[in-house]
C-alpha positions in Angstrom: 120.2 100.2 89.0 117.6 102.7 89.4 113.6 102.1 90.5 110.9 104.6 90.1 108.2 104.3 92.3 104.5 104.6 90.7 102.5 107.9 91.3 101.0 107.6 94.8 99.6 109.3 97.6 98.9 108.1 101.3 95.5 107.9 102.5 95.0 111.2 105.5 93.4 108.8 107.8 95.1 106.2 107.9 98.6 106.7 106.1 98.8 103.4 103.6 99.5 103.8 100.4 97.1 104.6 97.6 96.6 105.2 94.2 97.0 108.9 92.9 93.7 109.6 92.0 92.0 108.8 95.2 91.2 110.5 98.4 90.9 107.4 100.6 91.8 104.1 100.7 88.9 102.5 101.8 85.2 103.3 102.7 86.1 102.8 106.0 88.6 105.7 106.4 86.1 107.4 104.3 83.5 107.2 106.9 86.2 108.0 109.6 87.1 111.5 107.5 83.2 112.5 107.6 82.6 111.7 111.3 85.6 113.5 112.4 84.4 116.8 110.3 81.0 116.1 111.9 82.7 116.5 115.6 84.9 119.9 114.3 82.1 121.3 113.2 80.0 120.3 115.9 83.2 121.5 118.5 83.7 124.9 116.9 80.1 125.7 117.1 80.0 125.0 121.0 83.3 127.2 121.5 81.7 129.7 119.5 78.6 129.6 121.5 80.6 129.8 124.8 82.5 133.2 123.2 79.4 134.4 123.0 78.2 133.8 126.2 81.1 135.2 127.9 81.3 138.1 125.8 77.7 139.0 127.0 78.4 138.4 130.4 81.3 140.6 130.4 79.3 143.6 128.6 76.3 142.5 131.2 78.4 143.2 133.9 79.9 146.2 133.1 77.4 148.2 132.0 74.6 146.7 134.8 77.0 145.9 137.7 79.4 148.4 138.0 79.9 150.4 141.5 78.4 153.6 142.0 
């Protein structure tokens, strides 16, 4: 006795099980995709910025602030 289970995927957010041709489940995990992009995007930008600033202290303080 063999079963075949129907083409499926699992929803990334939340892990039930979903027809093939979707990308979410629900509106809900939809929504929950979006806002977590929103906040990666949103980190990466702040780490970048922080590079950034370090890097220009360090060149600041090498060139300006070295001993003599």
């Amino acid at each position: 006795m063999s079963t075949t289970i129907p083409a499926h995927k699992h929803c990334r957010i939340c892990g039930r099980s979903m027809p093939a041709n979707r990308e979410y489940c629900s509106n809900e995990c939809r929504d929950k995709a979006g806002k977590g992009e929103k906040k990666a995007k949103r980190m990466s930008r702040i780490w970048l910025l922080v590079l950034v600033v370090l890097m220009f202290f360090f060149i600041f303080s090498s060139v300006f602030l070295r001993p003599t």
